[in-house]
N, C-alpha and C positions, 0 to 999 in steps of 0.2 A: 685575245691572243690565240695564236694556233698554238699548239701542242703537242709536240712529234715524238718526246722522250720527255723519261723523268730526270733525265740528265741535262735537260734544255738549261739548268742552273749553272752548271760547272765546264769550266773551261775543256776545250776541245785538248785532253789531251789522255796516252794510253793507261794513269790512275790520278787522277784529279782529286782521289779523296779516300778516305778510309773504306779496307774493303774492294775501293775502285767506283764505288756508288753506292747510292742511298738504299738501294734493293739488298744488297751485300753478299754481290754474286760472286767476288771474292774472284773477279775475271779482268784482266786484261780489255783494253777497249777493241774492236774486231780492227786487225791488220798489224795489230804489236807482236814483235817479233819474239815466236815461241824460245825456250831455255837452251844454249847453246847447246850444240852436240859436244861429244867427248867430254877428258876432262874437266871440271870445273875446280877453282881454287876460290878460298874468302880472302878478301884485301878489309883489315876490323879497323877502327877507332875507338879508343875509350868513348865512353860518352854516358856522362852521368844522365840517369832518369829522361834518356830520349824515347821517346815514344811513339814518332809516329810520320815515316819519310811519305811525300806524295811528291806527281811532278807536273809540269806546265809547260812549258815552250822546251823545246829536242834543245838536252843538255842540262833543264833547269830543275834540278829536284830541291827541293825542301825537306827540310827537318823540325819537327816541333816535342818540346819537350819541356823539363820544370826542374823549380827545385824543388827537394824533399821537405815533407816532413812538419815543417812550420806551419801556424794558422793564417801566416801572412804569406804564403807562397808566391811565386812570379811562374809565368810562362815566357818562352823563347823560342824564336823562329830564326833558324840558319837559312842558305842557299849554300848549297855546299858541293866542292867538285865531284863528280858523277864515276871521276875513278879512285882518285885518291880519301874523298868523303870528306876532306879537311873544309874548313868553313869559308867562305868567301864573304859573306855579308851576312850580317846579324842582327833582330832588332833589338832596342832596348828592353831590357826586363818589363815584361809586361805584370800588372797587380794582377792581382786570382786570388788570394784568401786561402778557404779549406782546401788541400788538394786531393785531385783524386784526376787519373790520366785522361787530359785534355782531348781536341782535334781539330785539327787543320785542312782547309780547302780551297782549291782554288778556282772562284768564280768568273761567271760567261762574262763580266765585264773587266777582267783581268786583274782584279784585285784577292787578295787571300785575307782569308775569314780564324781565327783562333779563337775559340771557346775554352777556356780555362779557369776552373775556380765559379765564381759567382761576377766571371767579365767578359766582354766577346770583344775584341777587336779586328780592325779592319786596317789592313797592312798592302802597302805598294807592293810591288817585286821585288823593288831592291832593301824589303823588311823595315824600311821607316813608318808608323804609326799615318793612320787617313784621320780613323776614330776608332772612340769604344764606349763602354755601353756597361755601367755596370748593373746587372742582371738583378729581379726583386727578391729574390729568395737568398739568406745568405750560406746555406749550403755550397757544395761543387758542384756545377753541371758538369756532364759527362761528355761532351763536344757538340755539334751540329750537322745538320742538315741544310741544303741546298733546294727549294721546292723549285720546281718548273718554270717560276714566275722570277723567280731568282730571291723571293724574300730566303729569311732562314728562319731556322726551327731548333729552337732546342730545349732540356728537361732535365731539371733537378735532379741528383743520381740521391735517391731516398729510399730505404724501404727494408722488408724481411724484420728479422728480430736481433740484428748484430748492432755495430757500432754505429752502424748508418741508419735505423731505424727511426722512422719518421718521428718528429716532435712531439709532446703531445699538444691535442687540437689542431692537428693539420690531419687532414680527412686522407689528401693523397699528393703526389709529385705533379707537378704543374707547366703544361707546356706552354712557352712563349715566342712569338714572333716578331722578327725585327725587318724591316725594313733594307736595303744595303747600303744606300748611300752614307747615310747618316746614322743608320743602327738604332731609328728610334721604332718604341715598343708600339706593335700593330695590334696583338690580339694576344689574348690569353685563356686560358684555361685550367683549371683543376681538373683532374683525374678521380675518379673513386677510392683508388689505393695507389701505395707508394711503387717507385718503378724505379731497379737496379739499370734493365738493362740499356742501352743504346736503342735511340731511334730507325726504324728502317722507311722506306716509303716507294711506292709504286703509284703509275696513274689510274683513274680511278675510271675502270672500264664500262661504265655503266654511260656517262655521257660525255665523257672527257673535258666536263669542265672542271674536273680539280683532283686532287693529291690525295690517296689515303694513307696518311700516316699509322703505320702499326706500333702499338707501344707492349712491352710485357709486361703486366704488372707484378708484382712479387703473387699473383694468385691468379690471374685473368688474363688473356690477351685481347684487348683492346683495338679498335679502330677511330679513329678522329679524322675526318673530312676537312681539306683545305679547299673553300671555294676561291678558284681564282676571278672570279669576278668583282664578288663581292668584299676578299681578303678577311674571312672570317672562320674562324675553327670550329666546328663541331664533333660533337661525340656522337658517335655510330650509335645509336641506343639498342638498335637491333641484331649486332655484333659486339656479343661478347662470351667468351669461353674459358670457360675455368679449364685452367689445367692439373691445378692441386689438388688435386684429390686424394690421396695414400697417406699411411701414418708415416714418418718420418720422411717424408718427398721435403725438397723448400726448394725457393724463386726459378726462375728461367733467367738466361742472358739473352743476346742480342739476337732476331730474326733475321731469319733468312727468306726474302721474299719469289718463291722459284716455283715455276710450272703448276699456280693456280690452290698453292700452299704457303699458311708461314712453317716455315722448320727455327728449332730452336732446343737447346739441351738444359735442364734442368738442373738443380740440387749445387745449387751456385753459394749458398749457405758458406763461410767460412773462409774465404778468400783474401785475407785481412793476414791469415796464415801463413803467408808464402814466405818463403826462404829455405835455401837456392830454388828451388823449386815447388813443384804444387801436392808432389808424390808423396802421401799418407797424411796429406793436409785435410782429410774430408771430415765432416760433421754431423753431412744426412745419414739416416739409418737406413732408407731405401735405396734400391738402387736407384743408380742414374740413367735417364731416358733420355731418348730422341723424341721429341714430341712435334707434330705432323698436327697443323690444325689449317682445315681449308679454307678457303678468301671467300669463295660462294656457295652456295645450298647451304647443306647443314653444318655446322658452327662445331665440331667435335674433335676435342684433344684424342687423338692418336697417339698411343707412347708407346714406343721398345727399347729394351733396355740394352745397354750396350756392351753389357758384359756377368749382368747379373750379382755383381759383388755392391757388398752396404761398400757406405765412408766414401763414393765417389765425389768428386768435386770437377769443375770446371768455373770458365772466367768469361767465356768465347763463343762462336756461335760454331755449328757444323757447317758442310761444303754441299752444295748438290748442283748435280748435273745433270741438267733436262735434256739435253742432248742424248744420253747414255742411261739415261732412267735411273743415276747412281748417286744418293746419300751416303756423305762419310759422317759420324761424330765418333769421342773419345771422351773419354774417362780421365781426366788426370789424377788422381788420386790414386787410382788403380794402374796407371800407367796402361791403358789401353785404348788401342786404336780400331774401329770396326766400318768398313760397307755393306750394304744393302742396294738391292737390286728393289725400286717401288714401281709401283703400278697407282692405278685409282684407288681416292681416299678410300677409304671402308676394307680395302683388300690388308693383309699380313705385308711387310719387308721380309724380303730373303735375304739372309747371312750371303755376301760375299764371299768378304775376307777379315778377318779380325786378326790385329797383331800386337804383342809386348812392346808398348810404344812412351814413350814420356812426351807425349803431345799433351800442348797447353795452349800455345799462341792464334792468333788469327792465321788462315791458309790462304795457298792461293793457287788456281786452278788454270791451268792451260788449256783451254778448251778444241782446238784442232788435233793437240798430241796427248789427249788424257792425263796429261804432266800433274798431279796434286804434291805441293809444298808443305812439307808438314815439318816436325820438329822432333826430337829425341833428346833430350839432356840426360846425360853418361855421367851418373853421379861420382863413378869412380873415380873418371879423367875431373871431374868437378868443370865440363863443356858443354856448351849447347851444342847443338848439330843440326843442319838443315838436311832433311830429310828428301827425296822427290821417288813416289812410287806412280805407277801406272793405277788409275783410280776405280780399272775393271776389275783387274788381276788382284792388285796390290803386291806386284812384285818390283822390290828398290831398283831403282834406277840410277841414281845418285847418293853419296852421304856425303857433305864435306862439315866437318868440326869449325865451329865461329870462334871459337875462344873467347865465349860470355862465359865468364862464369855463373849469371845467373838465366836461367830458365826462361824461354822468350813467352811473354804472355798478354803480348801487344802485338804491335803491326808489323808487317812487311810492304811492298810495294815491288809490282816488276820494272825493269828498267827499260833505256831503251833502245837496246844492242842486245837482246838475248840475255840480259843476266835479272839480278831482284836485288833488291835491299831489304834489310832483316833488324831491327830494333829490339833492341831487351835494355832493361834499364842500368846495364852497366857497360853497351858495346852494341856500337851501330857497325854491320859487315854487307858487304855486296858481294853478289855471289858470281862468279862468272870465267867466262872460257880462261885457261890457260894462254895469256898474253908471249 
């Protein structure tokens, strides 16, 4: 098969998936219509434990999300109206087991994918069940991936020294591959050590016949080779990078696949914490980094710290912008926000701009108008707030208050009139022009 993108999985549309893709460039697809001008107002819905809007054909966004708490958890996919958010078609309670927040995508052959728990299914449009698959490990996996080939990829959320701490006699988290039609299991894999964060993956530039999937382990960051020919996973042997190194440092979350680096924040430790928010939820004694580790030559974690205070914590990945040579990450425990102006691996990040920010959630980046999505929960008001600064300057551009009460530290998604959709597990809000 040719291979033109690593997005050749997911359906042609402006966020087809967490993030926006598998790379987690946390971008709009090229030609979606930047964030309205002027004012912006939020139009909210309750919505228990939603998690995570993406969309598909102009008009059709989705919703996926769980119930709390139980060992026997369900997953749930809406199709929900696009102004008002209210539910149009829903599917049955899907089984999932341990929970831990799922992910949902929608695939080149127009079906959507939900990963939930220790089950994946495979749902029509109109959110009736095709199939599913329930998964070997009886853990939560932490959502999927969409490879080029259109199989999927997904991995045990296992690891660190807290409640998710791998079993004993399991060496490490285990990635699996399914098939889409039918979702039967292709190829597997153990890992060396357990892996909190989300899967990322880009093509593999060396001959373009396959996928590399990047994994963070709670100590290493990893690459595992998807050949598409032969439909078989390998571990990179010759790429791997420790990034923990420091007394009190712990795990990394989700990378950021961007301009020839993974990016990724650290000291993820603790998370388990949250309520309403993440602010002085932290556990590591080090500070917390921005860790910069490159895809080719030399294999070496890069770290700067984002603000230099212990007890930081994070759940999420940072933003970067190759167009503008600009890394954002934050601290939420410390409630801080910081950019950096990078150059080539080996070189220092220059301080931007750093601000007293209660960022937590995943962002998201308009790349023609510098627009970065960010977050602030206002413990006073007891509100989340969408945030949008200019991501050279970092001077606000917009605030509008969502009335979550609890702190977003999941997904957004842009919409597809100039506005976005914002999930926090107690209030799904889209943000957008004054109608």
């Amino acid at each position: 098969m040719v291979v033109r993108s690593i997005l050749d999985g997911y359906w042609p549309s402006p966020w087809p998936a967490e993030d926006g893709g598998p790379a987690r460039r946390q971008t709009p697809a090229p030609g979606t219509p930047p964030l309205a001008a002027g004012p912006l107002v939020a139009t909210n819905r309750p919505v228990f434990m939603g998690c995570m809007p993406i969309l598909r054909d102009p008009g059709e966004v989705y919703l996926q999300g769980h119930t709390p708490g139980s060992p026997e958890s369900t997953a749930w996919v809406e199709r929900i109206d696009p102004h008002s958010l209210q539910p149009l078609q829903r599917s049955p309670d899907l089984p999932g087991g341990r929970p831990w927040p799922g992910g949902l995508a929608a695939h080149a052959n127009g079906s959507l994918y939900v990963t939930f728990g220790r089950w994946c299914h495979r749902l029509a449009p109109d959110c009736s069940v095709l199939a599913a698959r329930q998964l070997p490990r009886e853990g939560p996996y932490n959502s999927l991936l969409i490879l080029p080939d259109g199989h999927l990829v997904m991995k045990d959320f296992a690891g660190g020294t807290g409640v998710h701490a791998l079993p004993p006699g399991v060496r490490g988290s285990e990635l699996v591959v399914l098939e889409p039609e039918r979702l039967e299991l292709v190829a597997r894999l153990e890992l060396p050590e357990g892996s909190i964060a989300r899967l990322s993956a880009d093509l593999d530039a060396a001959d373009g016949a396959g996928a590399r999937v990047s994994v963070v382990g709670d100590r290493h960051l990893f690459r595992v080779v998807w050949d598409l020919a032969r439909a078989t996973l390998t571990l990179d042997e010759g790429f791997t990078a420790p990034y923990l190194e420091q007394p009190g440092q712990t795990f990394g979350w989700d990378a950021v696949l961007a301009d020839g680096s993974a990016w990724f924040l650290d000291n993820g430790e603790g998370t388990t914490g949250f309520g309403p928010s993440l602010f002085g939820k932290g556990v590591s004694a080090a500070p917390l980094h921005l860790v910069r580790v490159p895809l080719d030559g030399e294999r070496r974690a890069e770290r700067t710290e984002i603000c230099g205070l212990p007890d930081g914590i994070v759940a999420n990945p940072p933003c970067v912008d190759p167009d503008r040579k600009v890394v954002v990450g934050f601290d939420s425990g410390n409630g801080v926000i910081a950019a950096f102006r990078y150059a080539e691996p080996g070189r220092p990040l220059d301080l931007l701009w750093r601000h007293q920010q209660n960022q937590a959630g995943h962002m998201l980046l308009y790349p023609a108008t510098g627009e970065l999505v960010s977050y602030d929960y206002d413990h006073a008001r007891g509100t989340e707030q969408v945030v949008v600064r200019d991501i050279e300057t970092g001077v606000e551009r917009v605030r509008v208050a969502i009335n979550s009460p609890l702190q977003c530290v999941v997904f957004p998604a842009c919409g597809f009139e100039g506005d976005l959709y914002v999930a926090t597990f107690s209030t799904l809000a889209r943000v957008g022009a004054v109608e």
